[in-house]
C-alpha positions as CSV (number, residue, x, y, z in Angstrom):
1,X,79.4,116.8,105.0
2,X,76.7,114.6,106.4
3,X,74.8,111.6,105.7
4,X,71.1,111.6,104.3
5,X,69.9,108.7,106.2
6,X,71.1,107.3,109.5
7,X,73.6,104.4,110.0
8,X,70.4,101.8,111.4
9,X,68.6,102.8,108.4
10,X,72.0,101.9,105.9
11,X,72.8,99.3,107.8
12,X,69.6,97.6,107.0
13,X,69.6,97.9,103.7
14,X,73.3,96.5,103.7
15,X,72.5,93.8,105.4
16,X,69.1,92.9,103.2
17,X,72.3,93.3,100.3
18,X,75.0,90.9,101.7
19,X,73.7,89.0,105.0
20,X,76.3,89.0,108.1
21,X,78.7,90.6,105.9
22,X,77.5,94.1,107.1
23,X,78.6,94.8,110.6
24,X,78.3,97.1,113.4
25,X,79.5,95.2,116.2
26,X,81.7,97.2,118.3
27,X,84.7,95.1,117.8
28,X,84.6,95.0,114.1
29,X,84.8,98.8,114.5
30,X,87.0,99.3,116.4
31,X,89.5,96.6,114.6
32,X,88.8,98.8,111.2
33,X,89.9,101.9,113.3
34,X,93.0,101.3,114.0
35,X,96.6,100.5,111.8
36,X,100.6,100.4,112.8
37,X,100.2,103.9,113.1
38,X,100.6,106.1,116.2
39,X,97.2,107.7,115.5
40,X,94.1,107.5,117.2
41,X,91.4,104.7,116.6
42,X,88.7,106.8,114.1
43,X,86.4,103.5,113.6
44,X,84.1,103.7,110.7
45,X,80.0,103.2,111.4
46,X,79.4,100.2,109.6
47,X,81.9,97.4,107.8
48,X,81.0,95.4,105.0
49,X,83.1,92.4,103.7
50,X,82.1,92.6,99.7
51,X,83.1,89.4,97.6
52,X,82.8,90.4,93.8
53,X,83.4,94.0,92.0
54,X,79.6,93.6,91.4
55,X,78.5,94.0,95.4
56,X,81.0,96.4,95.6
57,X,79.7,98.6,92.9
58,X,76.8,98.1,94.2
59,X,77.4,99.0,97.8
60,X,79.0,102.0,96.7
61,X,75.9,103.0,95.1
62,X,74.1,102.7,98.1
63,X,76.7,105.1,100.1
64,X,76.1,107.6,97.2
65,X,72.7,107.7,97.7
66,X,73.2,108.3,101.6
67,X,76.0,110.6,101.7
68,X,78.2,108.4,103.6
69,X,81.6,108.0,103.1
70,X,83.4,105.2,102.0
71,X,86.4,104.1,103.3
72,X,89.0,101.0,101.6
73,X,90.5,98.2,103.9
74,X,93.3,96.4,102.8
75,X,94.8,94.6,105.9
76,X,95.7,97.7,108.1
77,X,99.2,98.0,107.9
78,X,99.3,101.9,107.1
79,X,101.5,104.1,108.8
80,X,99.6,107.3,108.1
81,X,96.5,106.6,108.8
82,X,95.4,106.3,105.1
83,X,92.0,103.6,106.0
84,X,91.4,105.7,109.5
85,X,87.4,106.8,109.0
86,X,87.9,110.1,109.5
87,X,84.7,110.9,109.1
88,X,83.0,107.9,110.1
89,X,81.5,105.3,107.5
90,X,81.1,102.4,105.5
91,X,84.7,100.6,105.5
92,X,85.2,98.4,102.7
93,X,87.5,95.3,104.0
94,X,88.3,93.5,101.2
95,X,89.4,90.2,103.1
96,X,87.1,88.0,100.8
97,X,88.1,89.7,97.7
98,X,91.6,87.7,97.8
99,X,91.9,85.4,95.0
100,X,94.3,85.1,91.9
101,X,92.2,85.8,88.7
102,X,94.4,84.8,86.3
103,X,98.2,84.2,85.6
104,X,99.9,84.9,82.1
105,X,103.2,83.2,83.1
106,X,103.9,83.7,79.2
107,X,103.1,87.2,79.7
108,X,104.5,87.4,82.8
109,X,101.7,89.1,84.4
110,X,99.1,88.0,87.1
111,X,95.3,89.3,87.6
112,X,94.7,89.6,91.5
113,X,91.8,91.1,93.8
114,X,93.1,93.8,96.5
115,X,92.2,91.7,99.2
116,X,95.2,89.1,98.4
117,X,98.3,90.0,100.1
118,X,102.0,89.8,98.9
119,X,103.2,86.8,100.8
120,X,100.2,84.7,99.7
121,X,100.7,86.1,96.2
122,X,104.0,84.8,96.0
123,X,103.0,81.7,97.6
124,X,100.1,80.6,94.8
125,X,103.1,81.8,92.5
126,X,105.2,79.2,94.0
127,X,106.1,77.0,91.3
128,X,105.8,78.7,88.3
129,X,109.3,80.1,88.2
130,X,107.8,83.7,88.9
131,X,107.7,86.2,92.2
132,X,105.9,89.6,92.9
133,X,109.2,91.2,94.3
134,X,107.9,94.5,95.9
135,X,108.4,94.2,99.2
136,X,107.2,96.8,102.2
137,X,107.9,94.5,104.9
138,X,104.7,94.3,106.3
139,X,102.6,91.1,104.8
140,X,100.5,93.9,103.6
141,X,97.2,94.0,100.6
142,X,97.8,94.3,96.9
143,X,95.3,96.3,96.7
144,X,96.7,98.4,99.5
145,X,100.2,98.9,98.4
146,X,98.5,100.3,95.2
147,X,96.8,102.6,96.8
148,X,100.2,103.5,98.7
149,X,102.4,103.4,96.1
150,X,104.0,101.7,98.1
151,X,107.9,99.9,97.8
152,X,110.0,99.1,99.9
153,X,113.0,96.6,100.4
154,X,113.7,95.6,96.9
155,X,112.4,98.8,94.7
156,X,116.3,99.6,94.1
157,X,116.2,96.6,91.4
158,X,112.7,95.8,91.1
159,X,111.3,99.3,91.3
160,X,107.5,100.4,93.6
161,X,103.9,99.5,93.0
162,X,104.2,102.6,90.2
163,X,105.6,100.7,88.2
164,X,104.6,97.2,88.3
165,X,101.1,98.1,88.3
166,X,99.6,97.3,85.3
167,X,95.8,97.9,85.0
168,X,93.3,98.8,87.1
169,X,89.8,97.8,87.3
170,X,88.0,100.5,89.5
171,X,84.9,101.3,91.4
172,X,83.9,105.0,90.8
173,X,82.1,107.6,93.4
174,X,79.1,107.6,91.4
175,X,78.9,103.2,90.8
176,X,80.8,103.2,87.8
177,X,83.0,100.1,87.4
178,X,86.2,101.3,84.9
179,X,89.2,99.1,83.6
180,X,92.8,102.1,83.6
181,X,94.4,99.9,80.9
182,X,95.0,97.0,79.3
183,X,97.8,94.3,79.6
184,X,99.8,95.6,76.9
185,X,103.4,96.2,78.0
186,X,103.5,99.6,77.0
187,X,100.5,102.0,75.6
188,X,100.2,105.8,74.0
189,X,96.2,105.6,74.6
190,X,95.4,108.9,76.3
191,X,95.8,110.0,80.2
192,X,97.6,107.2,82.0
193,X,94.5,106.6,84.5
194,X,96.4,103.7,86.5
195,X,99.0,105.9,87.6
196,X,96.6,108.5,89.0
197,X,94.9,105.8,90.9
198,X,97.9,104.3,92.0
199,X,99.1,106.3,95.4
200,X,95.4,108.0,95.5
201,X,94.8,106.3,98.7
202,X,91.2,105.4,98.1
203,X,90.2,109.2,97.3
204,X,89.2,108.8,93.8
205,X,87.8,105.4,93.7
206,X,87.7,101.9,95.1
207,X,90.3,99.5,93.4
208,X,88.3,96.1,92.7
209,X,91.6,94.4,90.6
210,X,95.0,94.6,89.9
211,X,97.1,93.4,87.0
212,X,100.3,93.0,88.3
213,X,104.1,92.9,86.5
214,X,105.7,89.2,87.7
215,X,109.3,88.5,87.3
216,X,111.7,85.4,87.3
217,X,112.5,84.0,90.4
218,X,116.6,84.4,90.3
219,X,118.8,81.4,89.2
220,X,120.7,82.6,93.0
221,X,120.5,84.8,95.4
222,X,123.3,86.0,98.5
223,X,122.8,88.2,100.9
224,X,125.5,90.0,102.9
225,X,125.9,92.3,106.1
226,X,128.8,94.7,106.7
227,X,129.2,97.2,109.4
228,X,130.7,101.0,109.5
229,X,132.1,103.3,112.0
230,X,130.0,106.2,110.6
231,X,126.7,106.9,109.0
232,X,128.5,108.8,106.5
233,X,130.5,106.3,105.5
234,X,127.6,103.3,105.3
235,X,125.7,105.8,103.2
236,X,128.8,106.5,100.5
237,X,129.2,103.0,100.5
238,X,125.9,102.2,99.1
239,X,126.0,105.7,96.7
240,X,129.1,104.2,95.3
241,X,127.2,100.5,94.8
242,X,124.6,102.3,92.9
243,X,126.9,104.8,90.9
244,X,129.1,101.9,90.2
245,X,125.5,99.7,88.3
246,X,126.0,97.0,90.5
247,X,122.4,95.5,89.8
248,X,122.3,94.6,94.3
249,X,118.0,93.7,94.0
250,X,118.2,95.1,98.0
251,X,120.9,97.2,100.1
252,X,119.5,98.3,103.5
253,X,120.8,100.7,106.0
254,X,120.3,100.2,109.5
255,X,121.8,102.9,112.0
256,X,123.7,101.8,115.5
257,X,120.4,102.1,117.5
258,X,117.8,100.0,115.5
259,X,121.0,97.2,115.5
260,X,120.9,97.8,119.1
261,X,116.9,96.7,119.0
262,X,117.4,94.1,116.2
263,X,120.4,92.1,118.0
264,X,117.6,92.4,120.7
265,X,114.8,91.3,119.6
266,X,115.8,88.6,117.2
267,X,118.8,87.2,119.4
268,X,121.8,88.1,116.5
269,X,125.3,89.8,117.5
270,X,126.1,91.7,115.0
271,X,127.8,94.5,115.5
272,X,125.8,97.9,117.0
273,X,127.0,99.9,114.5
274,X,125.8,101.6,111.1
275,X,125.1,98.4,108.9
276,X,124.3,98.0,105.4
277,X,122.3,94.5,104.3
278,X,122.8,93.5,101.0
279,X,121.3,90.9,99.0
280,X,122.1,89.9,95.0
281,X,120.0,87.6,92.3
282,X,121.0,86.0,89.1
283,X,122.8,83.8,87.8
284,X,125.7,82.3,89.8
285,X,128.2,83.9,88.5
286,X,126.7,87.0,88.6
287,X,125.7,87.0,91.9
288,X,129.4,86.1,92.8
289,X,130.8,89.0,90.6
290,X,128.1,91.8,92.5
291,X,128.9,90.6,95.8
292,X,133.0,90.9,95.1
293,X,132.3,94.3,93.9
294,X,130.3,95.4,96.4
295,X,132.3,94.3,99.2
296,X,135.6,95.8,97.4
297,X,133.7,99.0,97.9
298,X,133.0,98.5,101.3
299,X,136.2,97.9,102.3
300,X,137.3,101.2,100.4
301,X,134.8,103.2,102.8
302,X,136.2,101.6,106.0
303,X,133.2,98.7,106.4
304,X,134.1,95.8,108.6
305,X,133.0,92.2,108.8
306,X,131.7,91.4,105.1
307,X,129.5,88.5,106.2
308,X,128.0,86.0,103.6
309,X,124.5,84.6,104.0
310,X,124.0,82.0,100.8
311,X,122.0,79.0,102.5
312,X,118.0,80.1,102.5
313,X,117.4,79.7,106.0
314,X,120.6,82.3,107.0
315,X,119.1,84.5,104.4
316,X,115.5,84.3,105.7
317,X,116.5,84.6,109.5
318,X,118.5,88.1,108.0
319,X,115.9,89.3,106.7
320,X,113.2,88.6,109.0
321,X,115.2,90.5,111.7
322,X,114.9,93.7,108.9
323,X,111.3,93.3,108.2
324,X,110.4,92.8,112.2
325,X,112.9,96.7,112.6
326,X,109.2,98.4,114.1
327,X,108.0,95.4,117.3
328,X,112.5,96.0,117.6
329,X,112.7,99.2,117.6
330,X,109.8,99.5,120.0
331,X,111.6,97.2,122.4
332,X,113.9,99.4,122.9
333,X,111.6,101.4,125.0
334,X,108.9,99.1,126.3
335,X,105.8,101.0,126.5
336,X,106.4,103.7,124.3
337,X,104.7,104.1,121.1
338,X,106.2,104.8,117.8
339,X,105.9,108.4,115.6
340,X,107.0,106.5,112.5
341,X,107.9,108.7,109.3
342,X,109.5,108.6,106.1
343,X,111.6,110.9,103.7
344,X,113.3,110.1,100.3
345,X,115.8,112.1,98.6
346,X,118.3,112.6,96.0
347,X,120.9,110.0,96.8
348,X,123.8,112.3,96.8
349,X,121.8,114.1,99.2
350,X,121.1,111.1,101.5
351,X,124.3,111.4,103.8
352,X,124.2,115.0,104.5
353,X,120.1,114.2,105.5
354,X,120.6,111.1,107.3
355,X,123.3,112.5,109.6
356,X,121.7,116.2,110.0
357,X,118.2,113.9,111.1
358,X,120.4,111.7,113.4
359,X,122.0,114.5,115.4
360,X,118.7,116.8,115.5
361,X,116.9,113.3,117.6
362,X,119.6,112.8,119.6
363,X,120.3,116.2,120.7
364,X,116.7,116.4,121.8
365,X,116.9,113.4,123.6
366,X,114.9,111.2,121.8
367,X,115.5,107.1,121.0
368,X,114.8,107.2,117.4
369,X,116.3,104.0,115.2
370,X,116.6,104.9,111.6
371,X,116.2,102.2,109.1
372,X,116.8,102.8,105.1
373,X,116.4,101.8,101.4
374,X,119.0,103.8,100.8
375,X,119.8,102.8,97.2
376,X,116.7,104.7,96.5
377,X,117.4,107.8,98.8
378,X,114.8,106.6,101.2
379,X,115.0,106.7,104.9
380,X,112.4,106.1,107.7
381,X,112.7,107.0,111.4
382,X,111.0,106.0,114.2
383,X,111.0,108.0,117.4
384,X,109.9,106.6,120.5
385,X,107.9,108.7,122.9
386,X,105.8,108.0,126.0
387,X,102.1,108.8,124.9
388,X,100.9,109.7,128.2
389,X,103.3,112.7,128.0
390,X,102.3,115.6,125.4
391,X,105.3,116.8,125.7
392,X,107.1,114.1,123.9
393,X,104.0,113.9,121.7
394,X,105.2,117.7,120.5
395,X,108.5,117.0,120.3
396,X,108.2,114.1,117.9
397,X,106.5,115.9,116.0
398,X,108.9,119.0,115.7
399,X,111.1,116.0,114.9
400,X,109.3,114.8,112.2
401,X,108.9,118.4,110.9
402,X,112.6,119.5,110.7
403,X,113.0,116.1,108.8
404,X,110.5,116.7,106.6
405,X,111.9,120.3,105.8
406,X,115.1,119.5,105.7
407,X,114.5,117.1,102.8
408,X,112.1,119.1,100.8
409,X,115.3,122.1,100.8
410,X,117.5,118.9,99.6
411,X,114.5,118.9,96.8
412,X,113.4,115.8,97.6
413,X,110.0,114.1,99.1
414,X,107.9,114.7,102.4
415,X,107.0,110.5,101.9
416,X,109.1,108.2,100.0
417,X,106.7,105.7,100.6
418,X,104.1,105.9,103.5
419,X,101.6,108.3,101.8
420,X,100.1,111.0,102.7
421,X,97.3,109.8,105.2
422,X,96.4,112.7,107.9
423,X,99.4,113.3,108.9
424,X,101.1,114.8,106.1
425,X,98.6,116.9,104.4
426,X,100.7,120.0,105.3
427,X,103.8,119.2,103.9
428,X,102.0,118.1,100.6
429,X,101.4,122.0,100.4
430,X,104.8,122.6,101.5
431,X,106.5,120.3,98.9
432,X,104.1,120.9,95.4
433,X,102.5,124.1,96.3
434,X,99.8,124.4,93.0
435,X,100.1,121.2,92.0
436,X,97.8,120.1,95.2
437,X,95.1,122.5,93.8
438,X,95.3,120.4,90.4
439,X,94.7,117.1,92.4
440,X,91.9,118.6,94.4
441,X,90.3,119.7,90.8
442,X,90.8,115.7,90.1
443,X,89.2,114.9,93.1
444,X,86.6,116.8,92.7
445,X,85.2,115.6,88.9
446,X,85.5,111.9,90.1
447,X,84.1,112.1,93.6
448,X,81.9,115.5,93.7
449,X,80.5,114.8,96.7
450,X,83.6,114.2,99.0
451,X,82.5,110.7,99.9
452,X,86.1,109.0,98.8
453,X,88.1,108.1,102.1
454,X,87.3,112.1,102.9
455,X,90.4,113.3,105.2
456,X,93.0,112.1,103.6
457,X,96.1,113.9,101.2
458,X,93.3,116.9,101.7
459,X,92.6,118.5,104.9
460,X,88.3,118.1,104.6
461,X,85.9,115.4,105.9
462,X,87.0,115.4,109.3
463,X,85.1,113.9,112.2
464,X,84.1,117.1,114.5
């Protein structure tokens, strides 16, 4: 694949479109290249900063006409390279698309561009006696986490992007500009279209707006932290928590070493030990009655130390220290970049994985914190290497791939969360077989011409 003009020749005509809002400064490139990912910068050719779903249809028009591919920007917090240009291109950043369109607080939806992201969501929601609760950790794009399906901290109670995505209002390969739904609570009216562009990563089309599920902000909220001798026994902890339908909104695990790097790097003293952070909403009284219950359990499964965090700021300083787990995890070899990848299985599966994973990095020598939402089955590791070594390069990702394995023969996921990107395209094929040829047939009736964010979930449009 190949583009029928040349960039000067696009560029122009973007920039007779939208002004200073087309770049090719070198910078701008290479900042639109790059994510939280260990992957190499692939900066696209040209970036435009669109401001209304009209410019962007239009734009994409434009790309259509020249064969180049286009490429979504939310604000680059990707961990598989899901808005890398693979193959070059116009990247979409979607900065100025960041505005609240609408709020039904009656409803209890909101209408948002993809541009806005979650923490400045919640704060023009400040208020109104309503939160967007998904929570990835980074301060990452609506529009982004759609196209990521992404979750994170509080999906246990609040569940991912899947399903508190409402509508969608989308640009198409060809220009088309389609609405997915409606804001109806529920609907029977044909193929459930938002759902198939939710988690496509920007291959099918170029999401413009979101209508997003809001829910009450909680009457209370406590958070706890308790520690265990054992991975096994953190994990059967939080299995029983769930099993039990204690309604915890979050329960984190963190293993011994990413304590190590969060006592660290925030300046805490907890305990370097497998630790489970909990947090509980509603009313008082039920947030007194799920934290006696879950602590009961705790001490049934050997956990020590059943610390409280009630006042906000305690809270806040908690879990800032869990959201910050990848600059502590880093620090715990200065230097060294992080492989970071993700698994998710079913939870009566999760202790047999997490402990299998844990011994495979340590008997190849590798520092590799593990963090987890493990009331969903959901871990992520991190493993450390020195990229001026290849060798450790290789090994991480042998790592990665007997984690990877060893959850798909537990029938569960090769990404619980992360994506697909470039770097899992593979084990796509490993986990769904078929199926992937059914979701390159989709591709291929909405974007014909491989000009979708080429490269990613399917191994094509590479840069040579």
């Amino acid at each position: 694949m190949g583009p029928r003009v040349n960039t000067s020749t696009l560029a122009e005509r973007l920039t007779g479109m939208i002004g200073p809002r087309a770049s090719v400064a070198r910078g701008v490139l290479d900042q639109h290249g790059q994510s939280e990912s260990h992957y190499r910068n692939l900066p696209p050719d040209i970036v435009v900063f669109p401001e209304t779903t009209q410019e962007v249809a239009e734009i994409v028009k434009l790309c259509a006409d020249a064969g180049m591919p286009i490429v979504p920007f939310g604000a680059g917090t990707s961990l598989e390279g899901n808005a890398a240009a693979v193959a070059g291109g116009v990247c979409f950043d979607f900065a100025r698309m960041n505005k609240v369109l609408n709020l039904h607080d009656s409803d209890m939806d909101v209408v948002v561009q993809p541009g806005i992201t979650r923490k400045q969501l919640n704060a023009e929601l400040r208020g109104t006696g309503l939160f967007f609760p998904i929570d990835p950790g980074a301060d990452a794009s609506i529009g982004g986490m759609a196209s990521t399906r992404a979750s994170g901290t509080m999906a246990v109670r609040y569940g991912t992007m899947k399903d508190n995505v409402m509508a969608l209002e989308v640009v198409l390969a060809d220009g088309r500009v389609i609405r997915t739904a409606r804001r109806a609570r529920k609907s029977a009216a044909g193929y459930d279209l938002t759902r198939m562009f939710v988690g496509a990563e920007g291959t099918l089309g170029v999401i413009t707006e979101i209508t997003l599920k809001v829910h009450p902000v909680p009457q209370a909220i406590s958070a706890a932290v308790c520690s265990f001798d054992t991975l096994h026994n953190a994990v059967d902890t939080a299995i029983s928590v769930i099993q039990s339908a204690i309604p915890v909104a979050r329960i984190e695990l963190l293993d011994d070493v990413m304590m190590r790097g969060i006592n660290a790097y925030a300046k805490l003293g907890y305990r370097e030990a497998p630790t489970l952070f909990f947090e509980f909403h509603g009313s008082e009284s039920s947030v007194a009655e799920q934290a006696e219950a879950a602590q009961a359990i705790a001490a049934d499964h050997g956990g020590h130390g059943f610390a409280w965090a009630k006042a906000p700021e305690d809270r806040s300083r908690l879990w800032h220290a869990r959201d910050n787990t990848l600059y502590a995890g880093l620090g715990l070899r200065p230097g060294a970049r992080a492989v970071i990848t993700d698994v998710c299985v079913p939870i009566s599966r999760l202790a047999e994985c997490l402990t299998e994973t844990r011994r495979d990095a340590d008997q190849h020598g590798f520092t590799a914190p593990i963090v987890g939402h493990v009331g969903d089955g959901n871990f992520h590791m991190l493993i450390l290497i020195d990229p001026a070594r290849p060798e450790e390069t290789e090994g991480a990702k042998a790592l990665q791939a007997r984690m990877v394995a060893r959850a798909i023969a537990m029938d569960g996921t090769c990404t619980g969360e992360h994506g697909i990107g470039i770097g899992k395209i593979d084990y796509l094929t490993d986990e769904l077989g078929e199926a992937v040829d059914v979701m390159r047939s989709i591709k291929m009736a909405l974007d014909p011409d491989g000009l979708m964010n080429p490269g990613k979930i399917f191994a094509s449009g590479a840069r040579a």
